[in-house]
C-alpha positions, 0 to 999 in steps of 0.5 A: 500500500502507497503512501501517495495513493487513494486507498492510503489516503481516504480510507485506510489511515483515516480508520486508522487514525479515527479507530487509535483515538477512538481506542484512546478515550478508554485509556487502554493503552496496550489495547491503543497499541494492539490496534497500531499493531494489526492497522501496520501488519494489514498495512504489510499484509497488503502487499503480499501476505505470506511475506507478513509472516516472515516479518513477523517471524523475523521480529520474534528471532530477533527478540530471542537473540536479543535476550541471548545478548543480554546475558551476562556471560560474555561469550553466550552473548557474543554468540548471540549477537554474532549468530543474530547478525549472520541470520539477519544477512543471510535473509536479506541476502537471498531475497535482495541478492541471490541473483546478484550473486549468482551473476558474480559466480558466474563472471568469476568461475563460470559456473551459472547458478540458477536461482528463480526468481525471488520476489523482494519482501517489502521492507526487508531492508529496511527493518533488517538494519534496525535489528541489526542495530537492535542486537547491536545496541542491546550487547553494547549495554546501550540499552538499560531497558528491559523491553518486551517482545509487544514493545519491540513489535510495536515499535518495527510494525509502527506503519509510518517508518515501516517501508522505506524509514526512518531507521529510528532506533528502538530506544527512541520509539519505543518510549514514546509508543510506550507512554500514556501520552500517546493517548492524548488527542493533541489537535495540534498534533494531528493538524500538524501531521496532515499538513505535512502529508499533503506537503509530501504529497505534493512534492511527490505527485507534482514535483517528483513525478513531474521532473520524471516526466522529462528525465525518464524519456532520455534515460529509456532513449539510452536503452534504445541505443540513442547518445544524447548530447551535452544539454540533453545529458546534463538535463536528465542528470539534473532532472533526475537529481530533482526526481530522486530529491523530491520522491525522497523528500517528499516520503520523508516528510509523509512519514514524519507525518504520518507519524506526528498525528499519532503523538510520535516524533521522528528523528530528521531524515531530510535535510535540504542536502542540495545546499551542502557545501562539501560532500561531507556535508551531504552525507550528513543531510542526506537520508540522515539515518542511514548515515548514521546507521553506517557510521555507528554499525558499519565505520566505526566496527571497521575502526573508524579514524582510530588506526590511522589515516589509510585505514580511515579513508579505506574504511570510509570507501568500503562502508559507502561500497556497501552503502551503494549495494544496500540500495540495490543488487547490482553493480551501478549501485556498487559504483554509485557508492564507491563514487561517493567514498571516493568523493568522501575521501578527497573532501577529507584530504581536502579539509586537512590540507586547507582547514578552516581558510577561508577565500571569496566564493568558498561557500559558493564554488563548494555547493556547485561542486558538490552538486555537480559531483552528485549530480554525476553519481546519480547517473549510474544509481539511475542507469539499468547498465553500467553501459547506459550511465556511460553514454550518458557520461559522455554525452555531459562532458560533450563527446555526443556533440552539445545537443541532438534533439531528442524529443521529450514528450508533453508534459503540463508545463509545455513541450519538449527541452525548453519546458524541461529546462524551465522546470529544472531551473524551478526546482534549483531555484526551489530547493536553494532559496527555501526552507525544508518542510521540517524549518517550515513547520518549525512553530510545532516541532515536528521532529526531534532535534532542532531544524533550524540550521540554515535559516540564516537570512530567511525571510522570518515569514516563511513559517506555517501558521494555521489561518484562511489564508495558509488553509487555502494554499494548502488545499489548492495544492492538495487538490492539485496533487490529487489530480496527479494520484490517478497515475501512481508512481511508487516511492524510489526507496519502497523499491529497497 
């Protein structure tokens, strides 16, 4: 079940919704809990229901391991931690990579091995990560709370991280799925969320999808044998860029959503990561929970900094290799992340040569660069061959001649690359003269943390208020993004 589609929307979150505060009058709250637990495993089931159980199935294993980790003696938990990772992999890995792996022994042996095919349970990725760090936190001794196995369903089941994030950690959304605050009805609250859903959903129907309408034709034209040239090469990078920005975006902010008119924060997952000034900077805004999984679970375990500087810039190249491979079973998602650890570490290198200094034009030069270098990652994460992304590489740094005239298809805002371009220069300007969804919302704290970086020179303004006025413009760009739902396209990152 989408996020951005009628039957979410007008039905099953409504009842959702209606039936959790109708349960809350009675101040119940583990009956409040039971029906956020089978509202998310119906959620689940939707897609396909035999995969529910093996979610559920999951969850149980984990809990179990999870106990094992907390015993005392050290070995007994080590075990436990070890053999709890090992059956998490081993899942993720014959649902999402089997096949890819197949490929690999065949390129290296020559041997084929037939696998069938294998159906992607929806969110494995996702909820595997967080009991990964799940295991990993409770061996740690991070975690001081002795949770039960309803608490941990009910946090992993919670619908609104379910699909695609935020990788919350169960510390941070169990305590408030656990509290009695939970059944307060704040309609600040749940007014709040809704308005930031149909923010999502506008950046998702209208902006997302409608930068997909002048991308997409280019990328399929390279599948079928055309070499654009320089402008058609770097417009459907650029649009790309903004297809994958606002899907993102616009998911992050449904969820934060979702979950706000429940009484649940989230952490930021989204912050405005096309003003970064340095690739460093990107990671750190960029589907900031991931990031912050792979630094705590994958860098850190590797050594981190701590073993001097080849190891750190080795260990930072093979956690975004494996970063790349967690968003997809293929090689361009390899290169796509090797790219990024490449850049990584010459923006590391870079910073210890320069420091601090300060020149003219610093803070500009840096977000072109980094937005061009992202720009150039994107291609291989967007390709379907590795063939493809270098066409279109070629056709950027001007060896398919400056344009061939492709054809790109009506879209709402007028014809072909004229319109296209038009629209891309919309969105640059959008994304870097104004505040993210999280700073306009900032009045009722939509997240945990503060949002407030960047806001510096902002007109104060920009900031939702519930008035006529705020209420009008809200509904006009509901409305107008309703009118694009007839035509579904799921999230890009419901796919992982």
């Amino acid at each position: 079940m989408l996020f951005n589609s009628f039957g979410f929307l007008l039905l099953f979150f409504p009842i959702t919704l209606l039936g959790f505060y109708s349960i809350a009058m009675l101040q119940s709250l583990r009956l409040a809990q039971c029906w956020l637990i089978l509202c998310s495993l119906i959620f689940h089931a939707y897609w396909k229901a035999s995969y529910t159980w093996l979610f559920i199935l999951s969850m149980v294993i984990n809990y179990g391991f999870g106990l094992i980790c907390r015993v005392s003696a050290k070995r007994l938990a080590l075990i436990g931690l070890i053999s709890g990772i090992i059956f998490n992999l081993v899942l993720l890995a014959y649902f999402k990579y089997a096949g890819f792996l197949g490929n690999l022994v065949l390129i290296t042996s020559g041997y084929y091995i037939n696998v069938g095919e294998i159906t992607l349970p929806l969110a494995i990725s996702f909820y595997t990560f967080q009991q990964i760090a799940f295991l990993v936190d409770t061996y740690r001794e991070k975690d001081k709370i002795r949770y039960s196995l309803f608490q941990y369903i009910s946090y992993l089941a919670f619908f609104p991280h379910l699909i695609a994030g935020p990788i919350v950690k169960h510390n941070i959304l169990i305590k408030q799925l656990s509290a009695r605050a939970l059944l307060k009805f704040k309609s600040k609250n749940v007014l709040s969320g809704i308005t930031i859903i149909l923010i999502g959903l506008f950046k998702k129907t209208v902006l997302a999808d409608g930068a997909a309408i002048y991308a997409n034709p280019i990328f399929a034209s390279v599948a079928e044998g055309a070499h654009p040239g320089m402008m058609e090469s770097w417009l459907a990078a650029i649009l790309f860029s903004f297809v994958i920005y606002f899907d993102f975006s616009g998911y992050s902010d449904m969820a934060i959503g979702l979950a706000r008119t429940f009484n649940v924060r989230f952490p930021e997952n989204f912050s405005s990561p096309y003003k970064s000034r340095s690739i460093i900077e990107f990671w750190q805004r960029w589907h900031i929970t991931l990031s912050h999984f792979l630094r705590d679970y994958l860098y850190i375990s590797l050594g981190g900094n701590r073993k001097g500087k080849a190891r750190y810039l080795c260990n930072l190249l093979i956690t975004m290799l494996l970063g790349g491979l967690w968003h997809g079973a293929g090689w361009n998602f390899i290169i796509w992340g090797g790219l990024h650890g490449v850049y990584l570490i010459i923006a590391h290198l870079w910073r210890n040569l320069v420091g601090q200094t300060q020149f003219v034009g610093r803070a500009a030069i840096g977000r072109v660069m980094t937005y061009a270098a992202i720009c150039v990652a994107w291609v291989f994460f967007r390709s379907s061959s590795i063939n493809e992304a270098t066409i279109i590489l070629k056709g950027m740094i001007g060896m398919n001649g400056f344009m061939t005239n492709l054809k790109l298809p009506p879209g709402y805002l007028g014809n072909g690359m004229l319109s296209g371009l038009f629209f891309a220069l919309g969105l640059l300007l959008f994304v870097n003269l104004l505040p993210n969804t999280q700073q306009f919302m900032r009045l009722f704290r939509p997240v945990l943390g503060n949002v407030t970086k960047g806001l510096n020179g902002l007109p104060g303004k920009l900031v939702w208020q519930f008035n006529a006025i705020s209420v009008f413009v809200l509904t006009m760009i509901s409305c107008f993004a309703m009118t694009r739902m007839f035509n579904i396209q799921s999230f890009i990152y419901f796919r992982f």
